[in-house]
C-alpha positions in Angstrom: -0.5 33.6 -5.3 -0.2 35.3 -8.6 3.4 35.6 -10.1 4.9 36.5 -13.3 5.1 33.6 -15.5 8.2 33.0 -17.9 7.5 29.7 -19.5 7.2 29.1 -22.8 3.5 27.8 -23.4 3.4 26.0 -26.5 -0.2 24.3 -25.4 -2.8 25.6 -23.4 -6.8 24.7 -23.0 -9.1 24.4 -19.7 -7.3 21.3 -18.7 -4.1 21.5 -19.7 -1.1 23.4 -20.2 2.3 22.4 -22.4 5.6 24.6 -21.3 9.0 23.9 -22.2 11.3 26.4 -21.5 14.8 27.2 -21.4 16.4 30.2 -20.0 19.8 31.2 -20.5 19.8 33.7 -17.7 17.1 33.2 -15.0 15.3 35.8 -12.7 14.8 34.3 -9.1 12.2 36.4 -8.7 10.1 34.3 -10.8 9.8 31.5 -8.7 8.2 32.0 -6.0 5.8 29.6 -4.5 2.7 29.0 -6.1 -0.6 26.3 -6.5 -3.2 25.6 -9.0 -5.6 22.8 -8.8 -3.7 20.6 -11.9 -1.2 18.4 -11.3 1.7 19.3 -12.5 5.1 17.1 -14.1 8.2 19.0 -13.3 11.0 17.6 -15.7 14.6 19.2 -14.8 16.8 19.6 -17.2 19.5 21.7 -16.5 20.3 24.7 -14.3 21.1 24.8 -10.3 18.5 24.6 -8.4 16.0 23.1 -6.0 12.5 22.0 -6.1 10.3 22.7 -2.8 6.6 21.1 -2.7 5.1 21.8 0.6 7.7 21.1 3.5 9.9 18.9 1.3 12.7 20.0 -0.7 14.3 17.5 -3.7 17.8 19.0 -4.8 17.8 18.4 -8.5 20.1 16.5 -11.1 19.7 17.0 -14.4 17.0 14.3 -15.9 14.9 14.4 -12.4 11.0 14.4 -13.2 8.4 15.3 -10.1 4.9 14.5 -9.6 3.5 17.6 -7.8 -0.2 17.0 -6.6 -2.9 18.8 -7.1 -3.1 22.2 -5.1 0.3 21.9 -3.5 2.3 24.5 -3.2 5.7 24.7 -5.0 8.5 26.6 -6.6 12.3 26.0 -8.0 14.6 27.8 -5.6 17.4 28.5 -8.0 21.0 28.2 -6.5 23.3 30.4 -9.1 21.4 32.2 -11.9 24.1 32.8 -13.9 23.3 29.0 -15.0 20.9 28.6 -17.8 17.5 27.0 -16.3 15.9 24.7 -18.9 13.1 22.5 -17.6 8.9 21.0 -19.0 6.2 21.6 -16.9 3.2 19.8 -17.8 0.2 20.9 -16.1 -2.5 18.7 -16.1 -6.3 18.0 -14.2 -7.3 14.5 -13.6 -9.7 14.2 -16.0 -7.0 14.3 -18.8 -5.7 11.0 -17.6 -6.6 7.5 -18.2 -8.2 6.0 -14.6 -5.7 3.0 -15.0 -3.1 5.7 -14.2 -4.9 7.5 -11.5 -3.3 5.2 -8.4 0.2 6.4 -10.0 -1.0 10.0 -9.1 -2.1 9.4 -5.5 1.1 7.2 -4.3 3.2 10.1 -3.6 6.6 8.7 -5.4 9.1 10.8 -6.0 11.6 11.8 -8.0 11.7 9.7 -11.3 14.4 9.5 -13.9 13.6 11.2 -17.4 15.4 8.5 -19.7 17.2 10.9 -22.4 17.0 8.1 -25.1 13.8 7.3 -24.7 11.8 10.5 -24.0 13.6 13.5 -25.5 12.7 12.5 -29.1 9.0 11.7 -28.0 9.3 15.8 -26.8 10.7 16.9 -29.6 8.1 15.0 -32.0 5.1 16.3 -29.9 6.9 19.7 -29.7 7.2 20.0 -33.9 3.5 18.1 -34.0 1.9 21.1 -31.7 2.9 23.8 -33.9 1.1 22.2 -36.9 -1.6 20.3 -36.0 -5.7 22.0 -35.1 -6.3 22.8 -31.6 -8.5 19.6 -31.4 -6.0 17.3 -32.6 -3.3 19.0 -30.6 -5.5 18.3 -27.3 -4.8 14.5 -28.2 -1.3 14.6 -28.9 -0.4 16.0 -25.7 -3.1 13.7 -23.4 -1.1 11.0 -25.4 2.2 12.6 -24.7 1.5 12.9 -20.8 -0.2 9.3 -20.7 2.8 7.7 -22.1 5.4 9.3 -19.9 2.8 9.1 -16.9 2.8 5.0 -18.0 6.8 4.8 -18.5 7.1 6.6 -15.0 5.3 3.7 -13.3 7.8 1.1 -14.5 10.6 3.8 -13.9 13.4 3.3 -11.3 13.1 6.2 -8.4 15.8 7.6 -6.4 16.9 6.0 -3.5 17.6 9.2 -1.6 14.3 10.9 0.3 13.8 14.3 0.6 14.9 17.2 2.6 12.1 18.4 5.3 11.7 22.1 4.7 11.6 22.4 8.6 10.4 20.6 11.6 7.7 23.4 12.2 6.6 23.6 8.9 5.6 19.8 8.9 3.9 20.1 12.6 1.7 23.2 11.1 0.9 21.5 7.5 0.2 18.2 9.5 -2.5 20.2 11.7 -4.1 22.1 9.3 -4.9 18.8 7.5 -5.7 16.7 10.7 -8.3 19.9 11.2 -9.3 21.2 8.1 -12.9 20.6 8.1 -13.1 22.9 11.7 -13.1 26.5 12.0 -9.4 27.1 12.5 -7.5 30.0 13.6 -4.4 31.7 14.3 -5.2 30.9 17.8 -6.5 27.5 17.3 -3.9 26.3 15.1 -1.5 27.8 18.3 -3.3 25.4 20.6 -2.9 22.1 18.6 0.8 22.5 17.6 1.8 24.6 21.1 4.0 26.7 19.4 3.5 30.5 20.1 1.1 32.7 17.4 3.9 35.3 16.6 6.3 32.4 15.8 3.7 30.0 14.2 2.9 33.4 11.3 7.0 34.4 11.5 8.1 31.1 10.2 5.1 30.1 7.9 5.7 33.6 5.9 8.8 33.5 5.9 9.3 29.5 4.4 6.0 29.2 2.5 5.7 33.0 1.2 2.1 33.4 2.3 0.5 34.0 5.1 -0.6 31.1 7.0 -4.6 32.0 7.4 -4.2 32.7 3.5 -2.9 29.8 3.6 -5.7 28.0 5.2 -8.7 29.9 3.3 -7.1 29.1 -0.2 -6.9 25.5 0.8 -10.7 25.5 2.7 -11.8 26.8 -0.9 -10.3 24.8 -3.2 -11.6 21.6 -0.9 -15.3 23.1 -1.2 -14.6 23.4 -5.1 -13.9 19.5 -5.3 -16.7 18.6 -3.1 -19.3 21.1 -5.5 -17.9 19.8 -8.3 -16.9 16.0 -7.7 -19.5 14.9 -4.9 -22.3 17.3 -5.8 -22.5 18.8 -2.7 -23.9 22.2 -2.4 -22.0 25.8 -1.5 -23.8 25.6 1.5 -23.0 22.6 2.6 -19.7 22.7 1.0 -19.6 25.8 3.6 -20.9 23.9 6.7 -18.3 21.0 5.8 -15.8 23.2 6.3 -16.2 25.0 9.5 -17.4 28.2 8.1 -19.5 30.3 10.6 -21.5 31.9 8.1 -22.0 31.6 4.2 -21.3 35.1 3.4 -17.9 34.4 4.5 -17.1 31.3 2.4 -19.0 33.1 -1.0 -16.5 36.0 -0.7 -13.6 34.4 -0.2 -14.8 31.6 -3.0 -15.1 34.1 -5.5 -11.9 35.6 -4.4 -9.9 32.7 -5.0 -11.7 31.0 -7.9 -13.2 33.6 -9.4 -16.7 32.7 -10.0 -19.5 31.7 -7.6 -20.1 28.7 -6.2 -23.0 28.0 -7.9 -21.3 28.2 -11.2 -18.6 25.0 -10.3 
């Protein structure tokens, strides 16, 4: 879903984009829910609001840091935006971080604490550091920066306090779409595993996730067949077959819908 973007970019190449930005009077409008295939870290600093990844919802303190996976969808719901919203978003592929840190992005933990002490002068310091140094060198100073808070958070205390479910429905569906991504699914059968009726099952997906819920499912079909091209060396056409498409035409428009290119090119 393409939205207007407010943040700040102070660092941005193919793998990895730098944003710290602080608003003293917020649009809602600009947070509506959206994926990318990075990872992202979400640091909260101040502002009222909540953070909603999939059908979980953390309500924020100032200092809380999420680690959103890789094509998730999320947005901050903000509660009063008459409060300034200041927050970092770092967001990052895989690739850019050390494989002795790679378990700390699968485990699902969530939130961590953003020590004040100990990180805000290492922000600052890569912050002043990015608006002189080459693009090369810059590239190194923030893989550095993001290692080293990705290799304080796994010795960081987490909150004790889980998250709010965005709604029982919205769990069942997301639950079946993944138990039943790799078949041809449809409005219909998507119906017949969850047993909830088809105008309810696309009322409440809209209206919680802000996309349509066959969108839904095509975006995530796609960006599955985009890892398997590119990380397995599977082909588009098997990609396609993994996936429960009935026919390769289908799967090549909507890959170069979402991606952009062909899938010959990933």
């Amino acid at each position: 879903m393409e939205t207007s973007n407010p943040l700040n970019i102070l660092y941005a190449s193919k793998n990895f984009q730098f944003a710290h930005t602080a608003e003293p009077a917020p649009h809602r409008e600009d947070y509506y829910r959206h994926n990318h295939p990075q990872y992202e870290l979400y640091v909260f600093f101040e502002g009222n609001a909540k953070f909603v990844v999939e059908d979980r919802v953390f309500h924020l303190t100032p200092d809380t840091v999420l680690l959103i996976p890789s094509r998730a969808y999320h947005y901050a719901a903000l509660q009063d935006s008459a409060r300034p919203y200041d927050r970092l978003v770092l967001n990052f592929e895989r690739s850019f971080v050390f494989p002795e840190l790679h378990p700390l992005l699968d485990s699902g933990n969530n939130p961590y604490f953003w020590d004040s002490k100990k990180y805000t002068p290492l922000l600052k310091d890569a912050e002043r550091c990015l608006s002189q140094y080459k693009s090369r060198d810059g590239a190194l100073l923030v893989q550095l920066f993001l290692n080293r808070l990705l290799l304080e958070m796994k010795y960081s205390p987490q909150s004790i306090s889980a998250p709010q479910m965005l709604n029982p429905a919205i769990t069942q569906i997301l639950s079946c779409i993944n138990e039943h991504i790799h078949e041809p699914l449809s409005l219909k059968t998507i119906s017949e595993y969850t047993f909830l009726n088809q105008s309810y099952l696309s009322q409440i997906f809209s209206s919680y996730m802000k996309i349509g819920l066959m969108d839904y499912v095509k975006q995530k079909k796609i960006y599955l067949a985009e890892d398997m091209i590119r990380d397995e060396g599977v082909t588009p056409t098997e990609a396609s077959r993994r996936l429960g498409f009935a026919d390769y035409s289908t799967f090549y428009r909507l890959f170069k819908k979402y991606l952009k290119v062909n899938p010959s090119d990933k």
